[in-house]
N, C-alpha and C positions, 0 to 999 in steps of 0.2 A: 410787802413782797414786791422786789422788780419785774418788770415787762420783762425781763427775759427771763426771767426764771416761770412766770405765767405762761408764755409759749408751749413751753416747756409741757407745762401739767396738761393744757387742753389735747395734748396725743395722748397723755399716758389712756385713757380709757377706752378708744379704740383698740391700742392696742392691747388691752387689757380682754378685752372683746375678740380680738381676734388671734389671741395665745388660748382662750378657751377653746373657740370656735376648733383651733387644732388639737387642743389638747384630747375632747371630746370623740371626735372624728377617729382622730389615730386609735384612740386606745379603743374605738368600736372595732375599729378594722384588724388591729392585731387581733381584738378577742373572735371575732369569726374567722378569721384566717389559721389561727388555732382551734378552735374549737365549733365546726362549722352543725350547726343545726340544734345551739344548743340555747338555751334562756342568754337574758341580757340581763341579769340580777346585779352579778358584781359589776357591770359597767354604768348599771344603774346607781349604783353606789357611789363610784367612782367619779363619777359626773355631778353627782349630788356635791360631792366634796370640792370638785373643781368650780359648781356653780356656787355653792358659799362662800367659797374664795375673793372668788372674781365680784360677787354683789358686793360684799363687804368692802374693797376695797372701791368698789364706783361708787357706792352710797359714802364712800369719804370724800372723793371726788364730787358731787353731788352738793355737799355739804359746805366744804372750800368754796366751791364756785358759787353758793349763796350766802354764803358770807360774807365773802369778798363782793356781791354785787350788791349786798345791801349794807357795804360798809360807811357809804357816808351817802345821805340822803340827799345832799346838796348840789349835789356836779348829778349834770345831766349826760346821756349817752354822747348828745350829739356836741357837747361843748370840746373843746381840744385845749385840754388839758390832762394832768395824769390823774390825777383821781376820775376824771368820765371813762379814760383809758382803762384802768383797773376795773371800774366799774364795768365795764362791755365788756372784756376780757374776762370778768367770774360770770356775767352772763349766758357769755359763749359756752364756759367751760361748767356750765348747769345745765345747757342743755343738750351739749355733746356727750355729756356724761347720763342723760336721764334718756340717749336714743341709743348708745350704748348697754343700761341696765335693758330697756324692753329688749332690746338685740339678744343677752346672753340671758335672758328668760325664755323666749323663742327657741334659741340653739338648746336647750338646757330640754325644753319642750319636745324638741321630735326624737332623743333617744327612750322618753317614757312610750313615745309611740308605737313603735317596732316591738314586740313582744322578745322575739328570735332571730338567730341571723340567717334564717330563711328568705 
C-alpha cells in the first residue's frame, strides 16, 4: 500500500467516530422531541446497531494498522525509508483507531445511561 493512500485510512476512524457520535445524538433528540417523557428502548436499539457498525469497521481499522506495522520486522521507526514509513504510519493508524474504538464505546455508553427523555 502507498503513503498516500495510508493518509488516507488514518481519518477514516475518527471520522468513523464522529458519524456515530452524530448519528447517536440526533436520533436521541428527534426521539424526545417526538416523544417527550417517554423510554429510550428503541433508541437504545438503534444505537446498539450504529455502535456494531462503527466497532466493526475500527476493529478492521485496528487490524490493517497492525498489520501493516508489523509487516516487516527489519526497518526501524526512526530509519527514513518506506518501509520505517509504512511501518509508523500502521502504527499511527492502531492507535488512532484503538482511541477511536474506546471513543464510540463511551459515546455508545451514555445513551444506556438516560433511562427517559426526562
Amino acid at each position: 500500500m502507498t503513503t498516500r493512500h495510508s493518509l488516507w485510512l488514518l481519518a477514516l476512524s475518527p471520522v468513523i467516530w464522529s458519524l456515530h457520535f452524530t448519528a447517536a445524538y440526533i436520533t436521541a433528540a428527534i426521539w424526545c422531541a417526538k416523544f417527550p417523557g417517554t423510554d429510550l428502548l428503541k433508541v437504545r436499539h438503534l444505537t446498539a446497531i450504529y455502535t456494531v457498525i462503527a466497532l466493526g469497521i475500527v476493529t478492521l481499522q485496528i487490524f490493517l494498522g497492525y498489520r501493516k506495522h508489523r509487516s516487516s520486522t527489519t526497518h526501524a521507526h526512526h530509519k527514513d525509508s518506506l518501509e520505517g514509513r509504512e511501518r509508523f504510519l500502521g502504527l499511527t493508524q492502531l492507535l488512532i483507531s484503538s482511541l477511536s474504538f474506546l471513543a464510540i464505546t463511551y459515546n455508545a455508553y451514555a445513551v444506556y445511561v438516560f433511562r427517559s427523555c426526562e
